[in-house]
Rosetta silent file (secondary structure, phi, psi, omega in degrees, C-alpha in Angstrom):
SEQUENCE: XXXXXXXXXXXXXXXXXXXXXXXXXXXXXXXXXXXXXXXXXXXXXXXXXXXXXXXXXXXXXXXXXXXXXXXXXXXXXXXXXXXXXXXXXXXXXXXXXXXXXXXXXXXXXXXXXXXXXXXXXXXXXXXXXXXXXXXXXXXXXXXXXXXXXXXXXXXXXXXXXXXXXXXXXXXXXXXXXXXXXXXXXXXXXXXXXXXXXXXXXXXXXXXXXXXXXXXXXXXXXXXXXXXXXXXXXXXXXXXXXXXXXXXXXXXXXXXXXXXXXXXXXXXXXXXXX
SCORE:     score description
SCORE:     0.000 S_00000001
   1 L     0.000  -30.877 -177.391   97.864   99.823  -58.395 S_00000001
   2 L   -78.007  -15.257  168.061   96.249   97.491  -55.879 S_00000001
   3 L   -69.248  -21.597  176.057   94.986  100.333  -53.855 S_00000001
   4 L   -63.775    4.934 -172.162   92.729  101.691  -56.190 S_00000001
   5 L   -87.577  132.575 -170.799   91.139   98.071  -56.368 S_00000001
   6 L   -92.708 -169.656 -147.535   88.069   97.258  -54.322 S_00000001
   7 H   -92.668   -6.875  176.084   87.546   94.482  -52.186 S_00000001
   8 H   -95.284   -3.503  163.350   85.522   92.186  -54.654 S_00000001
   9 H   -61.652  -57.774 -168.835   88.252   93.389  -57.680 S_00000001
  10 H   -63.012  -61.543 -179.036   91.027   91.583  -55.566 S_00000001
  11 H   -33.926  -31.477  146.017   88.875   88.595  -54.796 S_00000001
  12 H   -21.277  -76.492 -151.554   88.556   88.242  -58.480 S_00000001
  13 H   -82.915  -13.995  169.389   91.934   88.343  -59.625 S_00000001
  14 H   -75.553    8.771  164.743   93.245   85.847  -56.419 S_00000001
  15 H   -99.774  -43.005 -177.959   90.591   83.479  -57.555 S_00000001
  16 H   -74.657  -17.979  155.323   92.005   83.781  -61.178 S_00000001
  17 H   -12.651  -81.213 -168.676   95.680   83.628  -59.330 S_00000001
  18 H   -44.953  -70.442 -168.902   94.063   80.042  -57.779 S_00000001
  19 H   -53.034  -40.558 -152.087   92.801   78.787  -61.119 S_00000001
  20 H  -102.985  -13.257  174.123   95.480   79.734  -63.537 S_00000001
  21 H   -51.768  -59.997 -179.726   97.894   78.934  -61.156 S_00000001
  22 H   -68.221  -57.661  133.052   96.590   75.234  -61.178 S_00000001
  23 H    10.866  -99.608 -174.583   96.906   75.227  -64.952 S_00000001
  24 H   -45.522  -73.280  178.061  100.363   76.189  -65.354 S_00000001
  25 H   -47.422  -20.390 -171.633  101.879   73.297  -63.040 S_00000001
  26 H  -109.460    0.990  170.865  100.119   70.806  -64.851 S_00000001
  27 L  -141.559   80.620 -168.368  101.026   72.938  -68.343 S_00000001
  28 L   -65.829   -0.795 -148.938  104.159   74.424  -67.448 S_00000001
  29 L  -143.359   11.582  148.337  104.925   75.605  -71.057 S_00000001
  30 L   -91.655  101.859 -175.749  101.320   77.403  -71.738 S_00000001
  31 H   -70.705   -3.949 -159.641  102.754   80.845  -71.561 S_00000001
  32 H   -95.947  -18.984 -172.008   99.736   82.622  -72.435 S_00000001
  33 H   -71.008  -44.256  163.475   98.118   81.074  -69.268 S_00000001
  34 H   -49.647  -51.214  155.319  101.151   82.706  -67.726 S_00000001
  35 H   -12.896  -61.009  179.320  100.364   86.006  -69.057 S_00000001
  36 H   -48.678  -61.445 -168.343   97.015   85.760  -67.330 S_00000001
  37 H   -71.643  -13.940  169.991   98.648   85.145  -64.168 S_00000001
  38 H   -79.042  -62.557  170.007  101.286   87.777  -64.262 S_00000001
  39 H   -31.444  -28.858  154.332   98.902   90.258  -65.067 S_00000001
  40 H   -91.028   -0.787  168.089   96.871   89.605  -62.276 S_00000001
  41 H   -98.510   -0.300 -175.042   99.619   89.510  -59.686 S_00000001
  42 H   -85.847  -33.887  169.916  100.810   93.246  -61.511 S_00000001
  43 H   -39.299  -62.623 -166.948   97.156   94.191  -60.541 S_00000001
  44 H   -86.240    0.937  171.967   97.658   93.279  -57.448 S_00000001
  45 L   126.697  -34.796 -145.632  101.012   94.719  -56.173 S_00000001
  46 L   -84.775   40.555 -178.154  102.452   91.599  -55.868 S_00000001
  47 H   -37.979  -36.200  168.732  106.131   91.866  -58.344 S_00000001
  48 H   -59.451  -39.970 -166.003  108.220   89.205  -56.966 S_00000001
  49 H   -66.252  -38.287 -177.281  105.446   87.174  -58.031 S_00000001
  50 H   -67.874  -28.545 -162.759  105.570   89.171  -61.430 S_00000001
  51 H   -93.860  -30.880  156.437  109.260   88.641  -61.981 S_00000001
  52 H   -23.408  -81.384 -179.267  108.896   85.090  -60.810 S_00000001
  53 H   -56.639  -39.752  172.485  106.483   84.547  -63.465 S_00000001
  54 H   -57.912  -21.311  152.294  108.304   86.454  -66.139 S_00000001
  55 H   -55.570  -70.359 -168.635  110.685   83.644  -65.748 S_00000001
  56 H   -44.081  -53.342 -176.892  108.545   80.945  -66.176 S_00000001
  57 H   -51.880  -54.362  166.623  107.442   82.782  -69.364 S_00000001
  58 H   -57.943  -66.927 -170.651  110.713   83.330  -70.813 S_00000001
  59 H   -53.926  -23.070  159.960  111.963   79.648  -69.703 S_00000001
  60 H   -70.517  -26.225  164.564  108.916   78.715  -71.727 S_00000001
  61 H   -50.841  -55.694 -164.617  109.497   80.365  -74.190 S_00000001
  62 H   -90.408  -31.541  159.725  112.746   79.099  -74.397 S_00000001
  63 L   -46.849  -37.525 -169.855  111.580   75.409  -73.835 S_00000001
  64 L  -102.735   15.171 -150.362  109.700   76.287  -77.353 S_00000001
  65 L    48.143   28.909 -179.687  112.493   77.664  -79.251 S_00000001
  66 L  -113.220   97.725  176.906  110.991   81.050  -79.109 S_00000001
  67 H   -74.875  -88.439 -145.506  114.009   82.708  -78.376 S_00000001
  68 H   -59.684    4.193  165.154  113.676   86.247  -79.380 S_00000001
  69 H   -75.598  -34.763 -163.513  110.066   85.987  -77.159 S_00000001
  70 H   -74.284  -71.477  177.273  112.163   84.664  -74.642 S_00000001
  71 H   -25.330  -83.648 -161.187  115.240   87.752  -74.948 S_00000001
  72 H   -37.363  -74.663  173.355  112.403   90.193  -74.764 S_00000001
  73 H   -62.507   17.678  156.454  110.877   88.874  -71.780 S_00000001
  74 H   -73.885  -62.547 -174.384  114.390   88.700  -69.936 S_00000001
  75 H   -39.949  -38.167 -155.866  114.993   92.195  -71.293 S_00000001
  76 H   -93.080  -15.616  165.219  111.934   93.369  -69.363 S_00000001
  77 H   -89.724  -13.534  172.805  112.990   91.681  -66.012 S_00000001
  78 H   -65.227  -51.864 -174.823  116.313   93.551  -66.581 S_00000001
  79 H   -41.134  -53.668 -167.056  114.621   96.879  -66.454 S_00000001
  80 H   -79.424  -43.122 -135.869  113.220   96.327  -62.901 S_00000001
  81 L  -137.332   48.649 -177.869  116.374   93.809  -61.744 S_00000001
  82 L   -27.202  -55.869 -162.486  119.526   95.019  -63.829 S_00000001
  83 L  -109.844   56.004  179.630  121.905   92.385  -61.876 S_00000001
  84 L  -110.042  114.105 -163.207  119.887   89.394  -61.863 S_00000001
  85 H   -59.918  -26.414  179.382  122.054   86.345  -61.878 S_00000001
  86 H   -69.910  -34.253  174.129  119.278   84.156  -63.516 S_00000001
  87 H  -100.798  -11.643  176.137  118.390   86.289  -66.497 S_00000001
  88 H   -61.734  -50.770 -157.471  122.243   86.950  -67.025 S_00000001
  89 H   -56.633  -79.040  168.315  122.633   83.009  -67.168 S_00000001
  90 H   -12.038  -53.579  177.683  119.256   82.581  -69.477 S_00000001
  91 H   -79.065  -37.588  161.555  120.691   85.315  -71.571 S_00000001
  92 H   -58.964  -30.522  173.375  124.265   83.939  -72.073 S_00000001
  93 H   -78.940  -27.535  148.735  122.558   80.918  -73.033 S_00000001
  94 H   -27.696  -82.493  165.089  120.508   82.181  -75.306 S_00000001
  95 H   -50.547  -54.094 -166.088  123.387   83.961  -77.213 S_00000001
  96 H   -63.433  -71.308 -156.980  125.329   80.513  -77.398 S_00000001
  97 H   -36.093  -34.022 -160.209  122.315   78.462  -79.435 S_00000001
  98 H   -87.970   10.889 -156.978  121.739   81.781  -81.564 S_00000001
  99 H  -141.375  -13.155  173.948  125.487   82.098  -82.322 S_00000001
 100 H   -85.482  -48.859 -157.426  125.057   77.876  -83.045 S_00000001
 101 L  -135.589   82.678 -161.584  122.076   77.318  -85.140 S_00000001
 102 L   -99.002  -39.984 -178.470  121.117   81.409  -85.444 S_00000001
 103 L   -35.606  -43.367 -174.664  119.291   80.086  -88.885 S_00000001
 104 L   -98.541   -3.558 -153.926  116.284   78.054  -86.991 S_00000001
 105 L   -61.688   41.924  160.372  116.282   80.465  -83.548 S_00000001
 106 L  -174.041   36.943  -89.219  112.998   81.463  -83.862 S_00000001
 107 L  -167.676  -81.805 -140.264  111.489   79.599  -86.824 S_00000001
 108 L   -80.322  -51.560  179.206  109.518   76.215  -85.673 S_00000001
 109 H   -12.474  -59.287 -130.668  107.472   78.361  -82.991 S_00000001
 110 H  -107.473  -56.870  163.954  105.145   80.590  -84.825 S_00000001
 111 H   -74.953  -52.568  177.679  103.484   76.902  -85.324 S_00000001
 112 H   -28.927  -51.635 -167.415  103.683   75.496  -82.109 S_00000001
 113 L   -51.956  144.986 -167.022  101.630   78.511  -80.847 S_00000001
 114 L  -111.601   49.117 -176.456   98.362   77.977  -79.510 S_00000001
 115 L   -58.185 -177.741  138.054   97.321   81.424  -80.684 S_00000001
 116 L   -39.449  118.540 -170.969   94.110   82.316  -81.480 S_00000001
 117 L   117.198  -64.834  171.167   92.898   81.201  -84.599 S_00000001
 118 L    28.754   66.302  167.830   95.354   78.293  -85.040 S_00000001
 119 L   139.159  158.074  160.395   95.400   78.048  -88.602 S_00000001
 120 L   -46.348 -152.421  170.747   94.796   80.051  -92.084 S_00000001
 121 L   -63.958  159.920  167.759   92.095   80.494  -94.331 S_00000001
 122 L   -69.878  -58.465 -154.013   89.044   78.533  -94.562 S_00000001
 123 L    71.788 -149.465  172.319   88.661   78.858  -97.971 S_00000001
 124 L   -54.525  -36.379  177.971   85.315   77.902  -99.365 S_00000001
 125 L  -105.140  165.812 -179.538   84.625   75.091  -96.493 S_00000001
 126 L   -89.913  111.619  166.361   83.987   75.148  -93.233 S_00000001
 127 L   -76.884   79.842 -171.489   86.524   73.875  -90.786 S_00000001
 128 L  -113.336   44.270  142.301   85.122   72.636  -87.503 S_00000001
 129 L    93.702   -1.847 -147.968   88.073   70.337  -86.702 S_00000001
 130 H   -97.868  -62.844  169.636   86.259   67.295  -88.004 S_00000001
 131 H   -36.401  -49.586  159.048   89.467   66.383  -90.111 S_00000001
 132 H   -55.442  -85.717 -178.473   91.781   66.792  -87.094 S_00000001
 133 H   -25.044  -52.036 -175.905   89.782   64.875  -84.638 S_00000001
 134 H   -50.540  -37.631  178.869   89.159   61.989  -87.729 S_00000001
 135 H   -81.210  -23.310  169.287   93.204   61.786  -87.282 S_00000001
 136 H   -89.319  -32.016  168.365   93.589   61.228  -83.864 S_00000001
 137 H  -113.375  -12.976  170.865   90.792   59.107  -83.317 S_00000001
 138 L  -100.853  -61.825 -176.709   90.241   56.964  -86.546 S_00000001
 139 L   -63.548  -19.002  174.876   93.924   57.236  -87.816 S_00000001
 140 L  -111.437   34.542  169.060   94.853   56.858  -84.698 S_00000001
 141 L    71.113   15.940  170.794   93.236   53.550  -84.099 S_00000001
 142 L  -106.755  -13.095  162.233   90.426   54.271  -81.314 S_00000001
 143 L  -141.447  177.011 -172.147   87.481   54.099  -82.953 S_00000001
 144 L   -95.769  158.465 -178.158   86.152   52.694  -86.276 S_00000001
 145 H   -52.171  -65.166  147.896   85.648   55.150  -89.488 S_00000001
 146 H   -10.400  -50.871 -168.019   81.895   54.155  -89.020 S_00000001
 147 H  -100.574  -69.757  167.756   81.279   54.874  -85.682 S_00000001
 148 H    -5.410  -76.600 -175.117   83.225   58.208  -86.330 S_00000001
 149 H   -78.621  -17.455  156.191   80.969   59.524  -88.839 S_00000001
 150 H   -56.760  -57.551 -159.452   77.709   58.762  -86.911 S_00000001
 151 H   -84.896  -18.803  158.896   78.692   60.612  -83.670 S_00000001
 152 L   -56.073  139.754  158.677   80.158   63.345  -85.450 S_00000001
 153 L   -15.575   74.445  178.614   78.193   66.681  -85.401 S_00000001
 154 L   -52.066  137.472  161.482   76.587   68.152  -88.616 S_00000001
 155 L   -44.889   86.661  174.168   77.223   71.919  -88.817 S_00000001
 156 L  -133.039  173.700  173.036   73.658   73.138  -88.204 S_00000001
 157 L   -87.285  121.197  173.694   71.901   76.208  -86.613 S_00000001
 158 L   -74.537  157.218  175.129   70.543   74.977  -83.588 S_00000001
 159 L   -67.808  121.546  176.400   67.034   75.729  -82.306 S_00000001
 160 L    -7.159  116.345  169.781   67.165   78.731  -79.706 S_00000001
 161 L   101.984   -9.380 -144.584   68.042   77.069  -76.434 S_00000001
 162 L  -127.785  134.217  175.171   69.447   73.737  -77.986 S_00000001
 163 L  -135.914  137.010 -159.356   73.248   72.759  -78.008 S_00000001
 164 L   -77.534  144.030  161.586   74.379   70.394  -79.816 S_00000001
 165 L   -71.837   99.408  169.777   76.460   67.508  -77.858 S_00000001
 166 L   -58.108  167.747 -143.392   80.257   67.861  -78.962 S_00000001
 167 H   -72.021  -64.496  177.399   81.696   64.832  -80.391 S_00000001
 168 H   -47.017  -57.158  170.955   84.012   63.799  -77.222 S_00000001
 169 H   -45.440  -47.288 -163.457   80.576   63.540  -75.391 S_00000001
 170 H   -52.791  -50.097  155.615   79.015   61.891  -77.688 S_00000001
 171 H   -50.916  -32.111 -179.652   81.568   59.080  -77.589 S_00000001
 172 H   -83.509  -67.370  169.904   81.611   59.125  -73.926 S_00000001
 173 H   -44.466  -52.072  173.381   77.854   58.824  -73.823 S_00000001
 174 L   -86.621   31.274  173.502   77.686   55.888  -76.406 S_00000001
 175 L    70.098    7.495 -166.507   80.443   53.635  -74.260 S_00000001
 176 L   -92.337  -23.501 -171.121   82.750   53.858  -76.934 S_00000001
 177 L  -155.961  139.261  166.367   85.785   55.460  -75.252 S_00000001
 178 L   -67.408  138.579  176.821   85.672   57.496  -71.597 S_00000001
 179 H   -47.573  -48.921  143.402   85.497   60.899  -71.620 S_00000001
 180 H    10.787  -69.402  174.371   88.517   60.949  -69.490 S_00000001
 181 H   -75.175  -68.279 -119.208   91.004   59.320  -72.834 S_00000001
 182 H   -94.416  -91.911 -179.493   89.090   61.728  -75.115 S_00000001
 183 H   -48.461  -21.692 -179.063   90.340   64.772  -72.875 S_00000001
 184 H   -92.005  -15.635 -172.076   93.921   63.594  -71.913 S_00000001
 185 H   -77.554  -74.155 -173.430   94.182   62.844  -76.365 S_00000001
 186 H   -27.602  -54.751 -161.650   92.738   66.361  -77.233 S_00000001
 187 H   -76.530  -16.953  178.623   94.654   68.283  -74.654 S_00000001
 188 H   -91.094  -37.759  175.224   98.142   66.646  -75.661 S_00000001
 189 H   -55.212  -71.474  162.032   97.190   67.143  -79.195 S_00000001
 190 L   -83.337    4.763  177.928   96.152   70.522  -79.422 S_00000001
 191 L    76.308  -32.099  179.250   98.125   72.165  -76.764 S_00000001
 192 L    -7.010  133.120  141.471   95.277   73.639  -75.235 S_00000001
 193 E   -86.178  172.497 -172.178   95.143   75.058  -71.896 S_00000001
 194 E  -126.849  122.057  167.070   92.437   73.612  -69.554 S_00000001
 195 E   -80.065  140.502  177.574   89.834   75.028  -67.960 S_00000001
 196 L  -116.580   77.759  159.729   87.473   73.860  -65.056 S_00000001
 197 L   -38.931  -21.525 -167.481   84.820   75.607  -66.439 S_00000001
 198 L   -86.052  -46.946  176.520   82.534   74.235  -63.440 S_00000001
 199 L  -106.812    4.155  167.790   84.900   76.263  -60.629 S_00000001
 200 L   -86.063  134.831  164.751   85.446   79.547  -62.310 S_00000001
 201 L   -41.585   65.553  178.298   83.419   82.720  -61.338 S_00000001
 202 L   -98.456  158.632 -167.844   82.431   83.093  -64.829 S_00000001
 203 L   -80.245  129.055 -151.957   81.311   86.189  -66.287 S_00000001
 204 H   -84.294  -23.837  179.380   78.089   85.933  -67.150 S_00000001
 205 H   -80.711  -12.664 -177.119   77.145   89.742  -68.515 S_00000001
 206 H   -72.995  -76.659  150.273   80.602   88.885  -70.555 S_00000001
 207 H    31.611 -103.588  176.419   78.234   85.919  -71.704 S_00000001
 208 L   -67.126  -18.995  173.386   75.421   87.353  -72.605 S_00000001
 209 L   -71.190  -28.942  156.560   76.972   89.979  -74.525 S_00000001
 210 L   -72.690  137.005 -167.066   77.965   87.421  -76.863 S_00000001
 211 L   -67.137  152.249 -152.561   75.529   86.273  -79.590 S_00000001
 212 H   -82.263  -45.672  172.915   73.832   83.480  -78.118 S_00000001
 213 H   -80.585    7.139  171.378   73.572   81.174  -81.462 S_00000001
 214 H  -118.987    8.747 -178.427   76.669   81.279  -81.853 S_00000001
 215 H   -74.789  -35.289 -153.743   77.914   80.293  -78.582 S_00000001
 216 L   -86.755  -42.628 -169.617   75.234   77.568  -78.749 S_00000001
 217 L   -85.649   -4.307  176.009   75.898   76.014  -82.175 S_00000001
 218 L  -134.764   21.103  164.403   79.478   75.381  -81.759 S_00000001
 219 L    59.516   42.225  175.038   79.529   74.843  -77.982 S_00000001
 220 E  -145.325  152.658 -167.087   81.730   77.816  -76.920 S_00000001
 221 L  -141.684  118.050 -158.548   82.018   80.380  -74.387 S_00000001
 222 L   -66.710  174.316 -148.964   83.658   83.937  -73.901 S_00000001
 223 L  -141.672  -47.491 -167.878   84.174   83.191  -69.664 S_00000001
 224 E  -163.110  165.767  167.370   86.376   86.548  -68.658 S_00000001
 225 E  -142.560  166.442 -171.825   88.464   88.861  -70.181 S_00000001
 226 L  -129.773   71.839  176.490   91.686   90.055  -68.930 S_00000001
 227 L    85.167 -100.674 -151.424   93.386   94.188  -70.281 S_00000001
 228 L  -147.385   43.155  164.037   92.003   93.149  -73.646 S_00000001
 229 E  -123.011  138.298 -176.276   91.954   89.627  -74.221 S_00000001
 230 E   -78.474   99.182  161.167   88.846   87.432  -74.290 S_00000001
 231 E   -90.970  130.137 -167.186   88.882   84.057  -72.803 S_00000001
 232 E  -131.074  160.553 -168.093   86.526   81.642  -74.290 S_00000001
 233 E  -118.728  134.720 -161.467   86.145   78.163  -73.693 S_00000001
 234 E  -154.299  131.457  174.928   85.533   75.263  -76.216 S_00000001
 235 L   -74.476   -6.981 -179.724   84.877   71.679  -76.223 S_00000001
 236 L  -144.862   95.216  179.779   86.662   71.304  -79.980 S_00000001
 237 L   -66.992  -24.997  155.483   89.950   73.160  -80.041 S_00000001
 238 L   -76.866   18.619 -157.715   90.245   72.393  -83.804 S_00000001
 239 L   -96.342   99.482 -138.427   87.175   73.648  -84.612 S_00000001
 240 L   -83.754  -25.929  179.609   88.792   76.705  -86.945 S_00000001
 241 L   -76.845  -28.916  161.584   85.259   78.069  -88.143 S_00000001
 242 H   -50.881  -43.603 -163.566   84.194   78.313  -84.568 S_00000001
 243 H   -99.690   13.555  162.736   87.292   80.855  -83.524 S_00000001
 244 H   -72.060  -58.610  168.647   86.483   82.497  -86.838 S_00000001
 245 H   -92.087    6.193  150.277   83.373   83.599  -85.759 S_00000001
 246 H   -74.637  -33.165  168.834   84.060   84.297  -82.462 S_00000001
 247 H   -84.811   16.638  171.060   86.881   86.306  -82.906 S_00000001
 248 H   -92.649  -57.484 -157.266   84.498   88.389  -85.937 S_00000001
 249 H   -66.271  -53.944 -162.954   81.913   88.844  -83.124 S_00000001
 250 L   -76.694  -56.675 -152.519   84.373   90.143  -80.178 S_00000001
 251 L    36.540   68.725  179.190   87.108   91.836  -82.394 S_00000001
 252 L  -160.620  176.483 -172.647   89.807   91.755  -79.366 S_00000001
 253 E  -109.620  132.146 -164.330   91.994   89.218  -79.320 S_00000001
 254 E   -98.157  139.846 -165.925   91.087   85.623  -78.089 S_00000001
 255 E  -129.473  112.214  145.597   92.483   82.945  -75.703 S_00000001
 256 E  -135.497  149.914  166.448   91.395   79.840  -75.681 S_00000001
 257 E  -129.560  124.670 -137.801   90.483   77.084  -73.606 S_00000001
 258 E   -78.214  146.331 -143.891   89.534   73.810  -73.711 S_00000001
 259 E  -157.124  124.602 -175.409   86.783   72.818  -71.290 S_00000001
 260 L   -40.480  140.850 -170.194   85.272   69.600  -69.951 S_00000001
 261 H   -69.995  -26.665 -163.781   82.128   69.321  -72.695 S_00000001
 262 H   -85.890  -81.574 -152.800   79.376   68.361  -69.832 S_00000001
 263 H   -34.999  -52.283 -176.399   80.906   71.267  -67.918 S_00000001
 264 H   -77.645  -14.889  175.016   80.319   73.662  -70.728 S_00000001
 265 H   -93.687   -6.281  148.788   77.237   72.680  -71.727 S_00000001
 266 H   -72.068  -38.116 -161.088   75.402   73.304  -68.148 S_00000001
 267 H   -64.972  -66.290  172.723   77.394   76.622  -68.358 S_00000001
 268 H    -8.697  -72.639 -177.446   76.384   77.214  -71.171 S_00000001
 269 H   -56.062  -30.451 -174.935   72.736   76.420  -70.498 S_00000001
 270 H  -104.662   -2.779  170.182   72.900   78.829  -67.603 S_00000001
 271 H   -92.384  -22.754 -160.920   74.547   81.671  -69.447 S_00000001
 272 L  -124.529    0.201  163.335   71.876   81.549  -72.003 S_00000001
 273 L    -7.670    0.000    0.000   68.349   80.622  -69.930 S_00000001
């Protein structure tokens, strides 16, 4: 498969290699980031690195209690590597928890996941995350109730060109807490993977393809896609009406990642000019 690739195709996917690569060690147990990166070393040729990773993906997997995700992605290193002492082990181990507690093996997961979406219905209100955040940063004793609801956001349509300052800036910007705390709380919180929106290639006709107000009014941005997943980037990882209407606009299935806010909001500004 990598010969048919040209020479600015490979340079691509080893720069998303470098990036997602950097990721994963510091979030060994976002599997989806892993995805990314197996998929770009199967682009590229490179299969120990794919079976490598198809560990880490299982063992993450497994790390989350999602054992039959995990079985599968053993199963599929079996195909290529029948007598592989590591997925034998993985897989005997497997069987004993399911043969202990076979009632929860797969159960608790299905929440954990840091799908797309992350959450039901709306219902009737609009969910931008503004409860979640209110729990972690008022309930959880870093800022006052007060100060909260001033620097939150109102839901509004912004004027053509005009992005709104998410919330974490906004905080950062009035001295009350460094942006810094505000990104290590979020990112533990919400699972997120993280992007360095600032050092990716991103694509910008990907971008532009996307409607522009709505990238603008909730501070988010599709970046790349990958076979047929979208990655978009977002300064409010709870914000549930935001991946509502992003995934309505793309209708592919969406990855997200959370992204310094001053980082996204030059990108931004330079995707949309």
């Amino acid at each position: 498969m990598a010969a048919t690739l040209t020479s600015a195709e490979e340079a691509q996917l080893q720069q998303t290699i470098d990036m997602f690569k950097v990721i994963v060690q510091s979030q060994p147990l976002d599997y989806q980031s892993l995805e990314i990166l197996k998929e770009a070393y199967m682009k590229l040729g490179r299969q120990e690195d794919v079976t490598a990773t198809s560990k880490q993906i299982a063992g993450a997997y497994m790390q989350l209690g999602q054992l039959s995700s995990a079985i599968m992605e053993y199963e599929t290193i079996l195909q290529q590597l029948p007598d592989d002492p590591d997925v034998k082990k993985a897989l005997e181990e497997i069987e004993s928890k399911t043969t202990s507690f076979s009632s929860h093996a797969d159960a608790a997961p299905e929440e954990a996941r840091p799908k797309s979406g992350l959450g039901s219905s709306l219902g009737g209100d609009i969910d931008d995350g503004k409860a979640r955040m209110r729990q972690i940063f008022v309930d959880g004793k870093i800022i006052n109730s007060e100060d909260f609801e001033k620097l939150w956001p109102i839901p509004s349509t912004p004027l053509p060109g005009q992005i709104p300052e998410p919330f974490i800036q906004l905080m950062a910007d009035k001295g009350i807490l460094p942006i810094e705390q505000s990104l290590k709380l979020v990112l533990e919180k919400s699972r997120s993977g993280y992007i360095p929106i600032d050092k990716y290639e991103v694509d910008m006709e990907l971008a532009r393809s996307f409607p522009a107000a709505v990238c603008q009014k909730w501070c988010v941005l599709p970046f790349d896609r990958m076979s047929k997943t979208t990655l978009v980037a977002t300064a409010n990882p709870f914000n549930k009406q935001a991946q509502k209407e992003v995934e309505e606009a793309l209708e592919s299935r969406v990855q997200w990642y959370f992204a310094v806010p001053s980082e996204l909001v030059k990108t931004l500004r330079k995707a949309y000019r």
